[in-house]
C-alpha positions in Angstrom: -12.4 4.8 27.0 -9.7 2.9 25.3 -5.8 3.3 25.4 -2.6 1.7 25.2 0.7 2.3 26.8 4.0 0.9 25.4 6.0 -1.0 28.0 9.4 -3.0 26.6 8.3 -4.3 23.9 5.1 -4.6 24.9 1.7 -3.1 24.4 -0.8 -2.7 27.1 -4.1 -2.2 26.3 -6.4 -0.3 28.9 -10.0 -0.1 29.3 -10.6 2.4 31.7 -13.6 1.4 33.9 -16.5 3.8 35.0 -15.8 4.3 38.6 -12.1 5.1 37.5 -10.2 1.7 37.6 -8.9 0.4 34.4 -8.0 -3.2 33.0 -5.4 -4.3 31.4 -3.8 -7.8 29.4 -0.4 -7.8 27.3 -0.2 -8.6 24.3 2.7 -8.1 21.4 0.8 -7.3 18.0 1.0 -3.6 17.3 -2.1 -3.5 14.7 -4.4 -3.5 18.0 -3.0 -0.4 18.9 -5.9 2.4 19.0 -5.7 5.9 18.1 -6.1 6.8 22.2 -2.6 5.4 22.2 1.1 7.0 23.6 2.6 9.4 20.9 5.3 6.8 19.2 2.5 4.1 19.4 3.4 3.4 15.6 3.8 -0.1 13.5 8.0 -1.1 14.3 10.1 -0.1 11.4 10.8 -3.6 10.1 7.0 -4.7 9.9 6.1 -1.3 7.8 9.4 -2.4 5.4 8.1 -5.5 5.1 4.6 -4.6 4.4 5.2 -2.6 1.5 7.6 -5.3 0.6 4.7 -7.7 0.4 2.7 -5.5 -2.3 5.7 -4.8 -4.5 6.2 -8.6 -4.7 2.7 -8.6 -5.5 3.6 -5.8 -8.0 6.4 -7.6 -10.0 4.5 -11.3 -9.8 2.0 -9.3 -11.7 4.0 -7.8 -14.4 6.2 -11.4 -14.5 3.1 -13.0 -15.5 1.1 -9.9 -18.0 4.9 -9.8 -19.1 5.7 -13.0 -20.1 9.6 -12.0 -17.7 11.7 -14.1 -16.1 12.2 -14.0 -12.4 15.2 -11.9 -12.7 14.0 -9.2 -15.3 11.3 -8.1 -12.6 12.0 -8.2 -8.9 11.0 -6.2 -5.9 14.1 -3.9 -4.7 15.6 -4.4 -1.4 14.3 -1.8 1.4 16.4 1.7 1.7 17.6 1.1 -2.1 17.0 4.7 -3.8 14.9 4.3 -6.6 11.8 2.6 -7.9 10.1 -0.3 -5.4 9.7 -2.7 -8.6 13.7 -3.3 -10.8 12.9 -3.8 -14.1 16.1 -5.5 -16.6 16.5 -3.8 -20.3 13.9 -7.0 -20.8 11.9 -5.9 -18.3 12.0 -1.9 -19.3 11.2 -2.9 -23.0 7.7 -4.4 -21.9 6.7 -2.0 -18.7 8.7 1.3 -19.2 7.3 2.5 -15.8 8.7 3.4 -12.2 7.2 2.3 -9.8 6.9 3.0 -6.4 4.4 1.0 -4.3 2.7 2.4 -0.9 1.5 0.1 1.4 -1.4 1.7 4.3 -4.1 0.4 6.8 -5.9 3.0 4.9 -5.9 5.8 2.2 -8.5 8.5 1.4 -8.9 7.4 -1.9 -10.5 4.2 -1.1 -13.5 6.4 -0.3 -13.6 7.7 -3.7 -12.8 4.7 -5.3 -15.6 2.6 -3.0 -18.3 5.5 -4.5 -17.3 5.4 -8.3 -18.0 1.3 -7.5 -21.4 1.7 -6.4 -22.5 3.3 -9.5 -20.4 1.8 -12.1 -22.8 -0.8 -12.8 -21.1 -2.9 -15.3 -18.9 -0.1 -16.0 -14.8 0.1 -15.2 -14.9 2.7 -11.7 -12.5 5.0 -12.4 -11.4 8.0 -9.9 -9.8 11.5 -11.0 -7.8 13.3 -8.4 -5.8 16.1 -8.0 -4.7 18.5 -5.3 -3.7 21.9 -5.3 -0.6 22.7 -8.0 -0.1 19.1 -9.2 -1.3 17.6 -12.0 -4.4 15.4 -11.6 -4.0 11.6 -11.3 -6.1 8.7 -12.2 -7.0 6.1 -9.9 -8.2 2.5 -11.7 -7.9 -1.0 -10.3 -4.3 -2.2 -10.2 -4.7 -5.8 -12.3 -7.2 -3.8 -14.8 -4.0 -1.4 -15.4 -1.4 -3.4 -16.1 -3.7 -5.8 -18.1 -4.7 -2.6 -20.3 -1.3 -1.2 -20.5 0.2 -4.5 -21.8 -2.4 -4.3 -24.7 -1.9 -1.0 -25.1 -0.2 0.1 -28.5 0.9 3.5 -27.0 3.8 4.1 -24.5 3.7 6.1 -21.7 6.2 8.3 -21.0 7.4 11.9 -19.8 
């Protein structure tokens, strides 16, 4: 069996031994933390701020570029800021009138969907329908693909 326990700062990893003893080493990292760990035994505030950060600088590098924007019409918002993850200028807006907010996880259901509509696209585009109970159902597509086809798109999205 595997565990960890958190002490200071610290994470201690145990391998509990067969005739009841159990090893241990330090170490600092938090993503080595197993699911046998202490309640609380969760990712420190700053590092899951800054990694969604890191994917909605992703986010606005893409629609820069697709956009033909300048560095200051698209830029990822500050963490705790209320509102979309991406700030788009009246520039910005006129090319990608979306908000968006971007979610950053070790893992998401949907990547099991996704992964099966990929083994039989072939040489077609996967493409992933969801919906859950009382919403409206959502459509899950490569990100790069979707910004690429919704800069050549002719129609708007909107409410």
């Amino acid at each position: 069996m595997v565990g960890a326990y958190l002490a200071g700062d610290d994470w201690i990893p145990v391998s509990w031994l067969a005739d009841g003893r159990f090893s241990e080493s330090r170490f600092t990292s938090l993503d080595l933390v197993t699911a046998d760990a202490e309640p609380g035994g969760r990712m420190k505030t700053s590092s899951a701020k800054a990694k969604g950060r890191s994917l909605a600088k992703k986010v606005a590098e893409w629609l820069r570029v697709l956009g033909d924007l300048g560095p200051l019409d698209v830029q990822p918002t500050s963490s705790g800021v209320t509102g979309a993850d991406v700030y788009l200028s009246e520039a910005g807006v006129a090319k990608w009138p979306l908000a968006i907010e971007c979610k950053k996880h070790a893992a998401f259901a949907v990547y099991t969907h996704y992964d099966q509509a990929a083994a039989y696209a072939g040489k077609f585009t996967p493409v992933v329908v969801i919906e859950a109970n009382r919403r409206k159902p959502l459509v899950v597509v490569d990100a790069e693909l979707f910004f690429n086809v919704y800069r050549n798109s002719q129609v708007w999205i909107g409410k």
